[in-house]
C-alpha positions in Angstrom: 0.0 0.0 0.0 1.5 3.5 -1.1 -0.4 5.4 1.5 0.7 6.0 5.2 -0.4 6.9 8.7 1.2 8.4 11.8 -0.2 9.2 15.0 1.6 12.1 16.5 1.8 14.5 19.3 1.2 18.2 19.1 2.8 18.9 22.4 1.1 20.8 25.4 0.3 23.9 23.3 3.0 25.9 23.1 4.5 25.5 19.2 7.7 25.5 19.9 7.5 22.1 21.8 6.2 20.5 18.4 9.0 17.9 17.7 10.7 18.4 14.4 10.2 15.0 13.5 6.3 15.7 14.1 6.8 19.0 11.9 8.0 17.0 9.2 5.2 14.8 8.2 2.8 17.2 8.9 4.3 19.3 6.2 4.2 16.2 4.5 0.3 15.2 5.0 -2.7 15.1 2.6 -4.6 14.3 5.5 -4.7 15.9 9.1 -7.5 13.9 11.6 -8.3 14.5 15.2 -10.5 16.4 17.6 -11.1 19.7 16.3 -9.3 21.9 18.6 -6.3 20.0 17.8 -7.0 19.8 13.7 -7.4 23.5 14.2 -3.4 23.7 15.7 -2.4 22.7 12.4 -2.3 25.7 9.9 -5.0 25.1 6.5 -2.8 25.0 3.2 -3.1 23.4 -0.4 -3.3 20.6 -0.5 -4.1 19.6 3.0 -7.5 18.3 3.9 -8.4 18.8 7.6 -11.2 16.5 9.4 -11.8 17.1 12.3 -14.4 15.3 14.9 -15.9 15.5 18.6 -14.2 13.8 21.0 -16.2 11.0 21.8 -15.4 9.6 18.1 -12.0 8.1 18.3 -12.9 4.6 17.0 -14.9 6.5 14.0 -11.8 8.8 13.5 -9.5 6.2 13.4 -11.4 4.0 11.2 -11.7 7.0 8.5 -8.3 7.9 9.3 -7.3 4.0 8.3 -9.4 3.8 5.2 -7.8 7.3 4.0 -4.1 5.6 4.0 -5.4 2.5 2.6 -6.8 4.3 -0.2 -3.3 5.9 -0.9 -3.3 9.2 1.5 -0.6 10.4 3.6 -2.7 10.7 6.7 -1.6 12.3 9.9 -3.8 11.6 13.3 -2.9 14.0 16.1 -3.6 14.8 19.5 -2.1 16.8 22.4 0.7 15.7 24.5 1.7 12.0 23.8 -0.6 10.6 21.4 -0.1 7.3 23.5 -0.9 8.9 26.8 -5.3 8.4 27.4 -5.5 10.0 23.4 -5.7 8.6 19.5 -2.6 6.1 19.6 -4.5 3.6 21.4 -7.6 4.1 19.3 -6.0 3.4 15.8 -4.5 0.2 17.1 -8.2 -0.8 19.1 -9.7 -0.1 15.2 -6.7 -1.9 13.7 -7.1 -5.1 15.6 -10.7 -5.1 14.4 -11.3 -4.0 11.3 -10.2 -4.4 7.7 -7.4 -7.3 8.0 -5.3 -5.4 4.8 -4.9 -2.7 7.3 -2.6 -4.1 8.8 0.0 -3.5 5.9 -0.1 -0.1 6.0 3.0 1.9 6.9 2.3 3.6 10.3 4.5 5.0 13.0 3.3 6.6 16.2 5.6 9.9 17.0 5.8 11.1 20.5 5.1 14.6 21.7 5.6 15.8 25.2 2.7 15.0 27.4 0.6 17.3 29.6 2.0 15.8 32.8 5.7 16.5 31.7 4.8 19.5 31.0 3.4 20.3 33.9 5.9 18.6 36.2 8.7 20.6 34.3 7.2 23.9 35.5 7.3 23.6 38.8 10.7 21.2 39.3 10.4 17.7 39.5 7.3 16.5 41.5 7.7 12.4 39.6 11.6 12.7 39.7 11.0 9.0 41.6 8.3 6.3 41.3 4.8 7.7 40.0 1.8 6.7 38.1 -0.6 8.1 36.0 -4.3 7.7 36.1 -7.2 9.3 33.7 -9.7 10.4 36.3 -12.7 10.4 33.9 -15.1 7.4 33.8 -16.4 7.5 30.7 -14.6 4.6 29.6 -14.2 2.6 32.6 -16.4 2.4 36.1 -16.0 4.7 39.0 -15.4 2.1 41.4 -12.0 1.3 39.6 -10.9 4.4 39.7 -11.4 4.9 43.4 -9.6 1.4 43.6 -7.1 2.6 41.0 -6.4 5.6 43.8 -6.4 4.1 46.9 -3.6 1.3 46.0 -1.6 4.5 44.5 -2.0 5.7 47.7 -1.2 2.5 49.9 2.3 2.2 47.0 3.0 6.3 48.0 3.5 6.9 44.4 3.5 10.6 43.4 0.5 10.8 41.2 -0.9 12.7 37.8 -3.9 12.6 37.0 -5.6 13.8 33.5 -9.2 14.7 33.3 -9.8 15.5 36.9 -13.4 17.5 36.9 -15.6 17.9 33.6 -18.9 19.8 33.5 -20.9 16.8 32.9 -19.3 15.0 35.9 -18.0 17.7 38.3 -18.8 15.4 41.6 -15.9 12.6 40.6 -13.2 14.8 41.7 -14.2 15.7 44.6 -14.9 11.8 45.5 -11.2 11.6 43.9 -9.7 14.4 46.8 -11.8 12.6 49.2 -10.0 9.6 49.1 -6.8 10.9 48.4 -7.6 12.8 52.1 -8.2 9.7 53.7 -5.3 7.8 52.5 -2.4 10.1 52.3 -3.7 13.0 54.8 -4.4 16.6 54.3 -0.7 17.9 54.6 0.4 16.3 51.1 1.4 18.5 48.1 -0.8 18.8 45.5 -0.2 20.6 42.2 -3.1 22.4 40.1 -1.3 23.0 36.5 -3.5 24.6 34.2 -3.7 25.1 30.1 0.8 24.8 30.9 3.1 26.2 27.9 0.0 28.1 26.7 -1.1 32.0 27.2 -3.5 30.9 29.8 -1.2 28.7 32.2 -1.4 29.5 35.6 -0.4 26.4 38.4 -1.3 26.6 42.1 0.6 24.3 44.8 -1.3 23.9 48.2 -2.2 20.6 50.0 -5.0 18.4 49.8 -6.8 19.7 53.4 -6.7 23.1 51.5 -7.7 21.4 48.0 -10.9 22.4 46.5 -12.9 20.7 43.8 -13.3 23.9 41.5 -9.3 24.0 41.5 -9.9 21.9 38.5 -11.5 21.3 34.6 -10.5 19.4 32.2 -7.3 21.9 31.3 -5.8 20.7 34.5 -3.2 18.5 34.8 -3.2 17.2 39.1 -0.7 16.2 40.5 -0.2 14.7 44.4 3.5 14.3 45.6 4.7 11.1 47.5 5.4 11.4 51.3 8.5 12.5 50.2 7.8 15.3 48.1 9.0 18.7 48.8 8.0 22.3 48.4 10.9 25.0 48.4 9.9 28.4 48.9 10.9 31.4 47.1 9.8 34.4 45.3 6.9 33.6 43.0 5.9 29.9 42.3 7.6 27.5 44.4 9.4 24.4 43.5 8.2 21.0 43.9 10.0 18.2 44.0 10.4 14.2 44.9 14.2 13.1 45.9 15.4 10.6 43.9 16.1 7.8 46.8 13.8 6.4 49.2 14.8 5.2 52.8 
């Protein structure tokens, strides 16, 4: 098959974290495919055809985007971040798996970006410079009740902890189930991170604790994190650093 598809990463917003490996091919594209805010990151020129979706339609969008390089296009799928971190990398392999078996010829490559929670942990010093985990605190696509179990053996493990998705408008109560727990099992004097829209005009990031944590802290432009019992906070002028030593007694 002549056509091609990568999945790449767009970064956290600011341009100039763009890869130049991710630049490339989307100079190279026929095709650009993704949810609309991030089709709209990539400038309109000849001969590019933009598709964009809502963002409950990754199985649809990575079927289209699938047929398009089967049919011969150079087809580009992006998302924020890491496309393999909770976004479309996951999606065009779930669709791959499953549909057309001549699919699985095509030429496709999935191209890293720098994730929201790097980001994000890069701004204010190194809250996961140890052990940490990652969890998508939106149940949409998987129960409630694993989540909370999801947290709680975080917790019990003291990893730090990032957490995508924390509060949407449709579901605002989940998060404040989420800092519940987190109270309960860590305590209130742990470090928590609030790291907004990073690398973009709008950033702002707020470090407290969770006793002094509040629900509307966070939407879904937030990237959460929760430090180990080890994490630090040093002081200073403006924002302070966060950070998590590298050894553990």
């Amino acid at each position: 098959m002549s056509g091609s598809l990568v999945i790449a990463g767009l970064g956290p917003g600011d341009e100039a974290l763009v890869t130049p490996e991710v630049s490339q091919v989307l100079a190279e594209a026929t095709d650009i495919v993704g949810y609309t805010p991030y089709v709209e990151r990539v400038p309109a020129r000849d001969g590019l055809a933009r598709h964009s979706s809502d963002n409950r339609q990754e199985i649809e969008r990575a079927a289209h985007a699938l047929e398009m390089a089967a049919a011969g296009r150079k087809v580009v799928v992006v998302s924020s971040g890491d496309p393999g971190v909770f976004a479309m990398a996951a999606a065009i392999f779930e669709a791959l798996e499953s549909g057309d078996s001549a699919w699985r010829q095509l030429d496709i490559r999935v191209l890293p970006g720098i994730s929201a929670m790097l980001a994000a942990s890069a701004r204010v010093g190194a809250p996961l410079g140890h052990d940490f985990c990652c969890i998508n605190l939106s149940d949409n696509l998987k129960p409630w009740p694993l989540i909370e179990k999801r947290l709680r053996l975080a917790a019990e493990a003291d990893f730090a902890m990032a957490f995508y998705n924390p509060r949407s408008k449709a579901r605002p109560e989940g998060f404040a189930k989420a800092l519940n727990s987190l109270r309960d099992a860590c305590g209130p004097e742990r470090v928590i991170v609030f790291a907004r829209a990073v690398s973009t005009p709008e950033a702002s990031v707020r470090v407290t604790t969770l006793g002094d944590a509040q629900p509307e802290m966070a939407d879904m432009r937030t990237l959460v994190i929760v430090g180990s019992s080890l994490t630090r906070v040093i002081e200073r002028d403006g924002e302070p650093f966060v950070y998590t030593p590298r050894s553990a007694p």
